[in-house]
C-alpha positions in Angstrom: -30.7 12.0 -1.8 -28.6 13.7 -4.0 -25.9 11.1 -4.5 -28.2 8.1 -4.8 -27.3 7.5 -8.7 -24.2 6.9 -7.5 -24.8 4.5 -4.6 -27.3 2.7 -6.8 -24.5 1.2 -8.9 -22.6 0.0 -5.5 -21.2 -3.9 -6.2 -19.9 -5.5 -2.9 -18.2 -9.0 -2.3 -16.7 -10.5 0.8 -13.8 -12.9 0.2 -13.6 -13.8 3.6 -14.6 -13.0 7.2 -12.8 -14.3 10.7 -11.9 -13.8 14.2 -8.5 -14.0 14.5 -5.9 -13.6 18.0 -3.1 -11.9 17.5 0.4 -11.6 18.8 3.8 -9.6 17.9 4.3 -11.7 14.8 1.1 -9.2 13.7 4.0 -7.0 11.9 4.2 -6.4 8.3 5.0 -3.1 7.1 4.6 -1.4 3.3 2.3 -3.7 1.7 -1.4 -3.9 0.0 -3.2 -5.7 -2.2 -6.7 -6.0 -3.8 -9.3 -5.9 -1.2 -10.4 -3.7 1.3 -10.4 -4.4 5.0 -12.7 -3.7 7.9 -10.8 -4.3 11.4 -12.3 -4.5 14.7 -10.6 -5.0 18.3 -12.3 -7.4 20.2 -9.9 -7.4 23.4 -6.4 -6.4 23.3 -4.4 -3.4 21.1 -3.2 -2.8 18.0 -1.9 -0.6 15.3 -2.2 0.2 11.6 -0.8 2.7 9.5 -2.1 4.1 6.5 -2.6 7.5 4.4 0.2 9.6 6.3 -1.8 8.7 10.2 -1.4 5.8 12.9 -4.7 4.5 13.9 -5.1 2.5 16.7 -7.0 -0.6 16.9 -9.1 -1.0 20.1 -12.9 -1.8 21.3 -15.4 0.4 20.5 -13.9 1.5 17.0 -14.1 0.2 14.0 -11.5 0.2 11.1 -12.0 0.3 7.1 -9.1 0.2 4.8 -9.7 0.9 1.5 -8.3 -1.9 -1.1 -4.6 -0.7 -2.7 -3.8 1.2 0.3 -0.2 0.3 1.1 -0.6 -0.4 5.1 1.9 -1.4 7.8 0.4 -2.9 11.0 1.3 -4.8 14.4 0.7 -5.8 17.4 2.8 -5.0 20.7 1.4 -8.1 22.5 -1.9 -9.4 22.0 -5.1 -8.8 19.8 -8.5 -10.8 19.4 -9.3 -9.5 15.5 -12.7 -9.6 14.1 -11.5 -8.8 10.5 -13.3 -8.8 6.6 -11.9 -8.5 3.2 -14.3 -7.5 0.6 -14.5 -5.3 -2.6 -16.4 -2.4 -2.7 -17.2 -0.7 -6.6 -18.9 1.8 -8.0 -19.9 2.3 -11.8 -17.2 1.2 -14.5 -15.3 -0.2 -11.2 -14.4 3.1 -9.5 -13.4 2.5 -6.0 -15.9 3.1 -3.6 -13.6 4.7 -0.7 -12.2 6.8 -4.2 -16.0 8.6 -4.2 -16.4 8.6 -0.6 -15.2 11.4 1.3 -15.4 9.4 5.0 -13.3 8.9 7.4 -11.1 5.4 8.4 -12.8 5.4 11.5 -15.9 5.0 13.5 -17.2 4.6 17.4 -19.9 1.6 17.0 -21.7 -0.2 19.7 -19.6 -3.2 20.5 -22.3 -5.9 20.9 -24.2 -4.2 18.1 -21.1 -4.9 15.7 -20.0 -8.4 17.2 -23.5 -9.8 16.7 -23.5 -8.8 12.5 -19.8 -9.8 12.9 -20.9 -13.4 13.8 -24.0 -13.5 11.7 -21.5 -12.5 8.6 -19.1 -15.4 9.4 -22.2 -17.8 9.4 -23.5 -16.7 6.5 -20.1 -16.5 4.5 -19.9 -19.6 2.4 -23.1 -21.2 4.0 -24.4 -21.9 0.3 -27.8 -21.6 -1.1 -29.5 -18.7 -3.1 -30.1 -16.6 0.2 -26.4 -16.1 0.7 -25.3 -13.6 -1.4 -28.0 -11.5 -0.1 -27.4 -12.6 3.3 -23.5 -11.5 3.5 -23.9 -8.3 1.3 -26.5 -6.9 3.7 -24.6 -7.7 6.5 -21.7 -6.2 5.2 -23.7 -3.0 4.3 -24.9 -2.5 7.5 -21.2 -3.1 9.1 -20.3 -0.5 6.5 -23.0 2.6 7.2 -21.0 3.9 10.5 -18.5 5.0 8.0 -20.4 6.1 5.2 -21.9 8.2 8.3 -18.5 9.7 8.4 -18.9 11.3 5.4 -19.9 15.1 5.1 -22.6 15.5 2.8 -22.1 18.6 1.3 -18.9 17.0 0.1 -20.6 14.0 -1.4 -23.4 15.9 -3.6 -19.9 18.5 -5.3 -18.5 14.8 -6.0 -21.5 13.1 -7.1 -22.4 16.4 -9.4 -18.3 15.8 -10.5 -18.1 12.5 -11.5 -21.4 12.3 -12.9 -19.3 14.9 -15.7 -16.3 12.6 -15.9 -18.4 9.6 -15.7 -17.2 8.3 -19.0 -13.4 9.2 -18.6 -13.2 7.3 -15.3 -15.0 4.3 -17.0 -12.8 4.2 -20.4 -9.8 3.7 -17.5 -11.1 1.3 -15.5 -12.1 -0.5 -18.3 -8.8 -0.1 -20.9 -5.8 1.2 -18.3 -3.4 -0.5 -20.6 -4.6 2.2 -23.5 -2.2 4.7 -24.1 -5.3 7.5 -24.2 -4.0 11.2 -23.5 -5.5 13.8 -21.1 -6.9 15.2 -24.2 -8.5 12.5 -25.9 -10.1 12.1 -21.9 -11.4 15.0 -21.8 -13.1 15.0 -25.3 -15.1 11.8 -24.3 -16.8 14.1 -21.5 -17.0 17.3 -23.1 -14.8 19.3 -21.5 -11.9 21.5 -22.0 -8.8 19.7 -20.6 -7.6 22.3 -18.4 -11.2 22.6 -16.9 -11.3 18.4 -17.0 -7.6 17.8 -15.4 -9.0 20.2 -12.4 -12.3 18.6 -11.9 -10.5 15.1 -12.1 -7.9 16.1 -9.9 -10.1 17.3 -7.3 -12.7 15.3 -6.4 -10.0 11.7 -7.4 -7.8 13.1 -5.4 -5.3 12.7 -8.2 -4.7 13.5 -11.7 -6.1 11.2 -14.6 -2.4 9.9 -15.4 -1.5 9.4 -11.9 -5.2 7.0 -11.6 -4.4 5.5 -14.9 -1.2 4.4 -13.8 -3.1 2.9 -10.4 -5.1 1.2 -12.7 -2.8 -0.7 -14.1 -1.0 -1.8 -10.9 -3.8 -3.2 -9.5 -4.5 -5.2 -13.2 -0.7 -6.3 -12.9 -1.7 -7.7 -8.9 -4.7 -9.7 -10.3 -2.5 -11.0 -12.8 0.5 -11.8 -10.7 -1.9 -13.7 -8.1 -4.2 -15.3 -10.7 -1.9 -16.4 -13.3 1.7 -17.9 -13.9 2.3 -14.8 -16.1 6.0 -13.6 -16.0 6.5 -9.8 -15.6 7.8 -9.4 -19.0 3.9 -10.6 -20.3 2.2 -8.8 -17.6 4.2 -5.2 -18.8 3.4 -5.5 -22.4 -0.4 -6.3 -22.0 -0.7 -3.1 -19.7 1.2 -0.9 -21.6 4.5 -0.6 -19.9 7.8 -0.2 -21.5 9.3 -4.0 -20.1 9.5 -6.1 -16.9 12.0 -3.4 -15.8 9.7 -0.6 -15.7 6.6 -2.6 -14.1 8.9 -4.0 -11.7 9.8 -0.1 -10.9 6.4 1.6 -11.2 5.0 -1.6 -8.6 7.0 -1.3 -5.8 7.2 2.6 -6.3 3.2 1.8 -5.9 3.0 -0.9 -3.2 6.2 -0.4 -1.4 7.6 -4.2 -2.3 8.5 -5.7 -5.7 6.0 -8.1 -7.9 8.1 -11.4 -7.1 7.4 -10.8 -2.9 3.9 -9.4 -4.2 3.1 -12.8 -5.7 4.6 -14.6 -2.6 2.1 -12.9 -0.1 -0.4 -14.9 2.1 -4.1 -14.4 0.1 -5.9 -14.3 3.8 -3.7 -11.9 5.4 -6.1 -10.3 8.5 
């Protein structure tokens, strides 16, 4: 297929896998963080709320949340959740769900997915050299009723797109705290910068500023889990002004401030 180059370079990780009940305490709203999330209702009802929709969360559907997505979600009384975190990335770290034009959504067989459901969690953190192929298939397989989502005459324009601004989206994901202009992007592909601000903007879904700037919050959330860092250090190694204007740009971003960021749960279903 045509977008095979693309999918060749996929690099997934579950960082953990449960079946959870719920109840009305299931109510957080405005929040993300660095994984992304596949939900599915076992018995019982909920909700979650993501890019402008409400989706609800019931058997016979399965839910994928793509990670930095700020999400609310609850419960109005109870909810058995079947739920995985796990990081999806394509070349240079692009987001897969950023390439993927699917939807959130997808009717699945409910025994078919409770079985791989179970055979993930007993395979997650089982040890030996067999599990890392073990889980990652798994996971794949949980995964393909929402790549089916997907048109494909979408997927070949944005595989033939970013396969031109290949190198661009890389130098971000790799540097976000460089202070490289539109210009200077564009020149690293080839292309004029009107031409490579358009062809950025469309198939990213945003412009190359806008994705920088995502960049960097999600460098500033591994940093303000994974280290003791205080925000005045975390803003000058990615290239903002102070604390002041990271605190800003973060919650502009994530919809709560780094200090309540750092405080949140790790294994939030």
């Amino acid at each position: 297929m045509a977008w095979d180059p693309i999918l060749s370079s996929l690099r997934v990780e579950v960082t953990v896998c449960k079946r959870t009940p719920l109840d009305s305490r299931w109510d957080h709203a405005n929040y993300s963080d660095d994984v992304c999330r596949l939900y599915y209702a076992e018995s019982g009802q909920g909700f979650v709320t993501h890019h402008g929709r409400e989706y609800e969360l019931r058997p016979g559907f399965l839910h994928a949340i793509p990670a930095h997505t700020v999400l609310s979600h609850r419960c109005p009384k109870r909810l058995m959740q079947h739920w995985v975190h796990f990081r999806a990335e394509l070349f240079g770290g692009t987001s897969l769900f950023d390439w993927l034009p699917c939807q959130y959504e997808a009717r699945v067989e409910p025994s078919s997915i409770l079985a791989l459901m179970e055979q993930l969690r007993q395979a997650w953190g089982s040890g030996g050299p067999g599990e890392t192929f073990e889980v990652n298939g798994l996971l794949l397989q949980m995964l393909a009723p929402i790549v089916r989502t997907a048109d494909a005459e979408a997927m070949t324009r944005k595989h033939t797109a970013l396969q031109r601004i290949r190198t661009a989206l890389e130098r971000i994901n790799a540097r976000p705290d460089e202070s490289l202009g539109v210009a200077a992007l564009a020149d690293l592909v080839h292309l004029e910068r009107t031409r490579f601000t358009r062809l950025f903007t469309e198939h990213m879904g945003m412009a190359p500023a806008r994705y920088r700037q995502r960049k960097r919050i999600e460098k500033a959330k591994e940093r303000l889990w994974n280290s003791a860092d205080t925000l005045e250090t975390i803003a000058a190694d990615l290239g903002f002004a102070d604390g002041f204007h990271l605190s800003k740009a973060f919650k502009k971003a994530t919809g709560i401030s780094p200090k309540a960021f750092r405080t949140l749960p790790r294994r939030w279903p």
